[in-house]
Structures are given as C-alpha cells and as structure tokens.
C-alpha positions as CSV (number, residue, x, y, z in Angstrom):
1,X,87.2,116.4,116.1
2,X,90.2,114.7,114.2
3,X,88.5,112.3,112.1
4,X,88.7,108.6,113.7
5,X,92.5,107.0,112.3
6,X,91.7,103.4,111.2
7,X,91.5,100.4,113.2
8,X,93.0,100.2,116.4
9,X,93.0,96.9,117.0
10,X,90.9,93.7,117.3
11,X,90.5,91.2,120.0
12,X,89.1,87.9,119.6
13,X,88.7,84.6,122.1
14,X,90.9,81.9,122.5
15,X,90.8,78.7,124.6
16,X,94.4,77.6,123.9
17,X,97.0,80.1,124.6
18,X,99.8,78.1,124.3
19,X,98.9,77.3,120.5
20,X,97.5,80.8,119.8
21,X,101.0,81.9,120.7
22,X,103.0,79.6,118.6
23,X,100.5,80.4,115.7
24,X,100.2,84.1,115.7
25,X,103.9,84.6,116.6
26,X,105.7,81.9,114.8
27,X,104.0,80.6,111.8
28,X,102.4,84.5,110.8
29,X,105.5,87.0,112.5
30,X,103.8,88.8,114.3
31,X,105.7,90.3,117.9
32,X,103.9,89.4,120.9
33,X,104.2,93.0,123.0
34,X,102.2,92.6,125.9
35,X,101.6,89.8,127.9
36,X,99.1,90.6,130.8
37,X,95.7,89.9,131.8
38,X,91.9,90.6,131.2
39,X,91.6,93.9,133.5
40,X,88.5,92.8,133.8
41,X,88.9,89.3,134.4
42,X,91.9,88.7,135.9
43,X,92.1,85.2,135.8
44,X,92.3,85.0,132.4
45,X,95.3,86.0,129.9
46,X,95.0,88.9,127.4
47,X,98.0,88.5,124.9
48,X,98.9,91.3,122.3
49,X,100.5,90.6,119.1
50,X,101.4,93.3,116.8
51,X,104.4,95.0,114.5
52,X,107.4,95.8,116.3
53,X,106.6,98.9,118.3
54,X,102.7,97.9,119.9
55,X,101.4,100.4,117.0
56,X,98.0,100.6,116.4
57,X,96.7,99.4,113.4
58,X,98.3,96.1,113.7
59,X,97.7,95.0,117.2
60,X,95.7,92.0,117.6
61,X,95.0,90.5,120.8
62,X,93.6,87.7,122.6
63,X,91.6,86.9,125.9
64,X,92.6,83.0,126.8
65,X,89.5,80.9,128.2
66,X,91.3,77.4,128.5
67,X,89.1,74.9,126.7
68,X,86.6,77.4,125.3
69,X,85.2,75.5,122.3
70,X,85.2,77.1,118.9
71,X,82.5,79.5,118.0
72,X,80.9,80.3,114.8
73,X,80.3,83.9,113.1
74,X,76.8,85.2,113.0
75,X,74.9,88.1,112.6
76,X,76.1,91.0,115.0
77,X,80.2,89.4,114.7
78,X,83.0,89.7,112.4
79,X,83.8,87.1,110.6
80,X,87.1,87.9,108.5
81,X,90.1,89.9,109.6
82,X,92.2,91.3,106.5
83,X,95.7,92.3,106.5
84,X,97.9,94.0,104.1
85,X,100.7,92.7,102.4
86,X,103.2,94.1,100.2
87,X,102.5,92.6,97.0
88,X,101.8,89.1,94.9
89,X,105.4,88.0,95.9
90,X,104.3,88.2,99.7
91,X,100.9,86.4,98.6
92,X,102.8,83.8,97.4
93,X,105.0,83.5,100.4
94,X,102.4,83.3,102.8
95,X,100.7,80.5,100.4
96,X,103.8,78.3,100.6
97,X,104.2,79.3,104.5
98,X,100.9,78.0,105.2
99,X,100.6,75.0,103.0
100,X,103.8,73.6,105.1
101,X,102.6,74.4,108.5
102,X,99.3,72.3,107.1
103,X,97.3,75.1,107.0
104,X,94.4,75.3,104.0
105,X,94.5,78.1,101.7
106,X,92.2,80.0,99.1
107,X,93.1,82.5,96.4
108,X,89.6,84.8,96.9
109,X,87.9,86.2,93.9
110,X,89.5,89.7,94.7
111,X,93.2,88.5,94.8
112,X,93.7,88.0,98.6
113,X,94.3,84.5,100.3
114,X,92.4,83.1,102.5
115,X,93.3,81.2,105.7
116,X,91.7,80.3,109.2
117,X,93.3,79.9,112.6
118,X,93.4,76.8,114.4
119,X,90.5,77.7,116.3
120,X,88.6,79.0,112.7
121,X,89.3,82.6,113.0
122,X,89.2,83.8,109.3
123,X,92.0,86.0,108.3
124,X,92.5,87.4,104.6
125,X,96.0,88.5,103.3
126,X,95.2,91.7,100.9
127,X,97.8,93.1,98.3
128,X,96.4,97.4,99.9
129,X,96.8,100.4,97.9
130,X,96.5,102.6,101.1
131,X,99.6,105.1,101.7
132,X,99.4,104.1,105.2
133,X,102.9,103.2,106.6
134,X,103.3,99.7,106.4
135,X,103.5,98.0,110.6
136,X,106.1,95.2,110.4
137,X,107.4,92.8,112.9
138,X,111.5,91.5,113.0
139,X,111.3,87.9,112.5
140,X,113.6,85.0,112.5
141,X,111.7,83.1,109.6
142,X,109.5,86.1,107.5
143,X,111.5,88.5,105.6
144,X,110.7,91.6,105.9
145,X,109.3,92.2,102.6
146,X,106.8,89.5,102.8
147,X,105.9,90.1,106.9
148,X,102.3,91.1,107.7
149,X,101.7,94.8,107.7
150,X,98.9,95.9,109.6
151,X,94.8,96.0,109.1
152,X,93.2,96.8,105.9
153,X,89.7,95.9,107.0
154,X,87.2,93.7,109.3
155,X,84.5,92.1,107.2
156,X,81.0,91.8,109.3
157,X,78.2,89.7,109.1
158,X,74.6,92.0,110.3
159,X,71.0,91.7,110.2
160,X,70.1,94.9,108.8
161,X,73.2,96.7,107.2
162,X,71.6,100.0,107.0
163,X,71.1,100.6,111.1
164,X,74.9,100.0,110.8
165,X,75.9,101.8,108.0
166,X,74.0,105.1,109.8
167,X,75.6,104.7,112.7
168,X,79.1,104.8,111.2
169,X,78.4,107.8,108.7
170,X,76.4,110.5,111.2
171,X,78.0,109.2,113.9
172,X,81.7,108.2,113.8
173,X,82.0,109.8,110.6
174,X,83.3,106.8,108.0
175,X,82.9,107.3,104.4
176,X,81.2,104.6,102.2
177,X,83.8,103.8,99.4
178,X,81.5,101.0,97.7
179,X,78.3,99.2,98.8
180,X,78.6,97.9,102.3
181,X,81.9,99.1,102.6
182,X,83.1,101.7,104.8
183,X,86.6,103.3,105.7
184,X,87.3,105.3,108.9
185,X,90.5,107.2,107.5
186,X,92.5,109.7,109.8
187,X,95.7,112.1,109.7
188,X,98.1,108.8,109.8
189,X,96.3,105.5,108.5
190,X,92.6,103.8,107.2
191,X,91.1,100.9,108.2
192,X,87.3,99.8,106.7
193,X,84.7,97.6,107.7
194,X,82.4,95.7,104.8
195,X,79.1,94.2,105.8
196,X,77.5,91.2,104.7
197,X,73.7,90.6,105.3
198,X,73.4,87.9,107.2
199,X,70.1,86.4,109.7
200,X,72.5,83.4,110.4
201,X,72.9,82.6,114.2
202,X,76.6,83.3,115.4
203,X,78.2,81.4,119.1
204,X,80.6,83.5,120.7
205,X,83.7,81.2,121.5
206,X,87.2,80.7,120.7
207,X,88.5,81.6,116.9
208,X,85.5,84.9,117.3
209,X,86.3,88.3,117.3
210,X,85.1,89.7,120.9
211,X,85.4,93.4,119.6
212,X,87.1,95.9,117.5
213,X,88.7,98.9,118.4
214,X,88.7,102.5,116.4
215,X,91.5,104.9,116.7
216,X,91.3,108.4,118.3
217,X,93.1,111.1,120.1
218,X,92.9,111.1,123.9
219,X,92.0,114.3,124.1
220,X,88.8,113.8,121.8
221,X,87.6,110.5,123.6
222,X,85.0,112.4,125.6
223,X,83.6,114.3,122.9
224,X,83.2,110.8,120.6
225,X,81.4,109.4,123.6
226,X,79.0,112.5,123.8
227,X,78.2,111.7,120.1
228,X,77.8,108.3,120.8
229,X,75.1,108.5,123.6
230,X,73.4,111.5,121.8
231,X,73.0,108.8,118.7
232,X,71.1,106.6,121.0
233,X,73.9,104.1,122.4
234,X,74.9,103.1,125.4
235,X,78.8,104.1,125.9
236,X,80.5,102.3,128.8
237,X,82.7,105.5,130.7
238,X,85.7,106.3,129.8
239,X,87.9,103.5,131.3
240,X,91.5,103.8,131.9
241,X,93.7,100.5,130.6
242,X,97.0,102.3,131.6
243,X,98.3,101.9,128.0
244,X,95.6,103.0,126.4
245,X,91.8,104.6,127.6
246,X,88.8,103.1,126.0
247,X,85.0,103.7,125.7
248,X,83.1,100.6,124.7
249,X,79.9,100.3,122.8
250,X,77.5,97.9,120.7
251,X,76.7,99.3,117.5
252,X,72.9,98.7,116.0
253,X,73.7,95.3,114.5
254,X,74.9,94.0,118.0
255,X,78.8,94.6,116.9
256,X,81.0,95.5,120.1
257,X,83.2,98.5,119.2
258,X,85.9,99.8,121.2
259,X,87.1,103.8,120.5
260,X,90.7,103.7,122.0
261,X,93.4,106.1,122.1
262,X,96.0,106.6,120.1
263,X,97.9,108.7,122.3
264,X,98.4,106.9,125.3
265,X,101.1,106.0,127.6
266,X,101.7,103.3,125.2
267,X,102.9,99.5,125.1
268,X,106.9,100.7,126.7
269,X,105.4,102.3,129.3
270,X,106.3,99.4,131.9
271,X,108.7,97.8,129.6
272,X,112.0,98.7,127.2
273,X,111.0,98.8,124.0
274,X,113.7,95.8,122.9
275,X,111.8,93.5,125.9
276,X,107.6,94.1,125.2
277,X,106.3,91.3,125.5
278,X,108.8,89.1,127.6
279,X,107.3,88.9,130.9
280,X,104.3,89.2,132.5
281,X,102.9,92.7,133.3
282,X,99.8,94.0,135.2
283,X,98.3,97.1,135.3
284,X,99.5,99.1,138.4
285,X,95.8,98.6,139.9
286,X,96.2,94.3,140.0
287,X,100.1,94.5,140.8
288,X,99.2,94.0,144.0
289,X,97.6,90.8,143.4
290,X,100.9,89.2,141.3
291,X,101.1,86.4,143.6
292,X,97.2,85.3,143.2
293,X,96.9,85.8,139.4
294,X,100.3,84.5,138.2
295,X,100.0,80.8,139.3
296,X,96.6,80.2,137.6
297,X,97.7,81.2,134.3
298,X,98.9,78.9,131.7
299,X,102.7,78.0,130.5
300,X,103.2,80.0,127.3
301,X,106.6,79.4,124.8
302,X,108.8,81.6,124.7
303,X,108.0,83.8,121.9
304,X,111.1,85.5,121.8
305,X,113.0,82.4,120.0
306,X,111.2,83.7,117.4
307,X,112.7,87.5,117.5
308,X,116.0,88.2,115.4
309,X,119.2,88.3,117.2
310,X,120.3,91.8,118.8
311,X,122.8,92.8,116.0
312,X,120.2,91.6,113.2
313,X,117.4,94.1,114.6
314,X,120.7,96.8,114.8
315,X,120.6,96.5,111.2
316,X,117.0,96.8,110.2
C-alpha cells in the first residue's frame, strides 16, 4: 500500500462558534470551506478551515458545543498543533499580528512561536524544511508570503510512548526521525507526530483536539483497516462522509485517529470552488432534515468579508 501522505486534518471542540470563526478565519487567514454539521450529531456545527482549495494537510475543523467549557490536555490528547510558515519574516509577522489582536506569544527554544486560541488550543508556527507544496489561503489582511501553510506536525502527550510508537512503525508504517518523533511521509506531503510522556490527567472540552486524521488513498482504506484490526484495534467500518470516507480508531495511548481519504469526491463537490464555505451544506443523507437542523444552529459572521475581491484572487 502507498505509504500513508501526512496529516489529513485535525478536529478539535469548540463551544463558541461565532468566535472560533472570527479567530481562525480573520485573525490567522485561514478559508472557511465547509460549513455543515456533525454527521453524527446533527445538532451541532462542524466548520472546516483550510487553504484555498479544502486540501488536505491544512484542513482544520471544528465541532461547536455552545458553552462547552475549556478543556485541558492530558495523557491520551494532543496538546500542540504546528504549522508551517515560510520563513523568520512570516514569524515575525504573525508575532506582531498576534500581539495586536491581544493575543500572547512565545519564541520556543526551537525557533517557532507559540500561541493559544481563545479557548487554549495550543498552536505552534514552524519555519519547515519539508518539500511539501506550501497550502495557502487568499486573504484580505495576510499576504501571501507570510499566510499559514499547512501541518508540519501534532505534538502528543501519552502514558507510555512506546505502545504508541509500535503502533505507528509496524502498523501504519511512520518512520522515527528523532526520539519521540515520528513522520508519516507519502508520494505528495509529511506530517509527524512527537510524543511527550506524560501521566497528567487531560478533560476533553473546547480548545482540545477531538482527533487527528491520516492521509490515504480510497482505494487502500480497506486494506489499512485490515492492518489495523490484525494489530489488535478496534477500527470503526469504513464510513462514508460524502467528501471524504473514514475509518476511526484509538491508538494504544487512548489517541483518536482518523485514516481518511485523500481521493474523495472532495470539498466542491456540492459547491463551486469560488463559494466553499458560504452556505450551509448537509450531506445528501440529512438534506432532508434542512428545516429541523438549520434553526438550532448558531449565527456565524460572514467569513467571506474576509476573502479578497474577485479580480484580486484573478491575479493570484
């Protein structure tokens, strides 16, 4: 099988949508390109941010539970989300950025900057070597050269890092590149995972990561879930989420992973490319029930203030 590509993408908690919205697509740049629900809970939003075309690798998404109070990482969660960035000039950018929006930085010992949410979701800016296309969102405010471009890694805090670590090497194939640190690295892009040993107690809640997805090919996801249950685990069936089909699993250390394909009908398959994002959209299966889900949900801004005029993107 095609070795797994990288991240493909994350999905954490949130208990105020309307803020997540204006932090994630304002103040950082990122496009929002999907607003639906949780397929699984209806009730409840499940937003997708990412670069301008819904590309895995930089799609990072959000389940709303109005008034969910913040969580704390623990062992069995991630507890930092890095993304790449082109270079110091871009670190510097994103310092100044968040010092006026009131938001507390860090320089970290390895040259990234450091920054939390307004619900305390960790997120680390990284200057990557990685040939990887750089993912990039069109925004009114972030230049290009200084706009967010996709996952470098998750960092994870576990009880015993060597049940982990197995389970990504003789399973899902990753290669250790240091201690602790591990890279799933495919035909098109990387994306690692580094764990921290840690016995300390997490709460799930909003600003936590609920799970994180793994890139592979449609036609392979069968074939990773045989290896998955023959490793001991307890893969969900394959599950259709019309832009995407998933297999769902907790790794040793309690971890909820998501294998997801790359391949799928994609993010403009109910929606123009130039318009992800702008409406609501359900899954054929809940379409029918428009009329009972859309009232309940909760006013979001418009996030496409935020997008470039027409002839700007023209131009990109």
């Amino acid at each position: 099988m095609q070795p797994i590509d990288g991240i493909h993408h994350i999905t954490l908690i949130t208990g105020d949508a309307p803020r997540n919205v204006d932090f994630y697509a304002r103040v950082l740049g990122l496009r929002m390109v999907k607003k639906t629900v949780n397929q699984d809970d209806p009730g409840v939003y499940h937003l997708f941010y990412a670069d301008e075309h819904g590309s895995p690798g930089a799609d990072i998404t959000f389940f709303e539970y109005p008034g969910a109070v913040p969580g704390t990482a623990g062992a069995g969660m991630v507890s930092v989300i890095e993304h790449r960035v082109a270079g110091d000039d871009a670190l510097g950018y994103w310092e100044q950025r968040l010092g006026d929006e009131g938001v507390a930085t860090e320089r970290t010992a390895g040259g990234g900057l450091r920054f939390a949410d307004p619900e305390g979701m960790v997120h680390e800016l990284v200057i990557s070597s990685a040939p990887d296309t750089p993912l990039i969102a069109a925004h009114r405010e972030v230049p290009a050269q200084y706009a967010l471009q996709g996952f470098e890694a998750v960092r994870a805090k576990v009880g015993d890092p060597t049940r982990s670590e197995a389970l990504l090497q003789h399973v899902l194939g990753f290669t250790e590149l240091r201690s602790h640190d591990w890279e799933a690295r495919g035909p098109e892009r990387g994306g690692r995972i580094v764990f921290e040993q840690s016995d300390a107690r997490g709460i799930p809640g909003a600003g936590t990561v609920h799970h994180v997805a793994w890139a592979v090919l449609e036609a392979e996801l069968a074939g990773w879930r045989e290896r998955v249950a023959a490793s001991g685990a307890r893969p969900t069936p394959v599950i259709d989420r019309f832009w995407f089909e998933s297999v769902y699993f907790r790794e040793p250390s309690g971890i909820l992973y998501e294998l997801a394909t790359l391949d799928g009908a994609g993010f403009d398959a109910d929606e123009t490319p130039d318009a992800l994002g702008e409406k609501l959209v359900l899954p054929p299966f809940l379409e029918a029930r428009r009329a009972q889900i859309e009232p309940r949900l909760t006013p979001l801004p418009d996030p496409t203030v935020w997008r470039p005029a027409a002839d700007t993107q023209a131009d990109r």
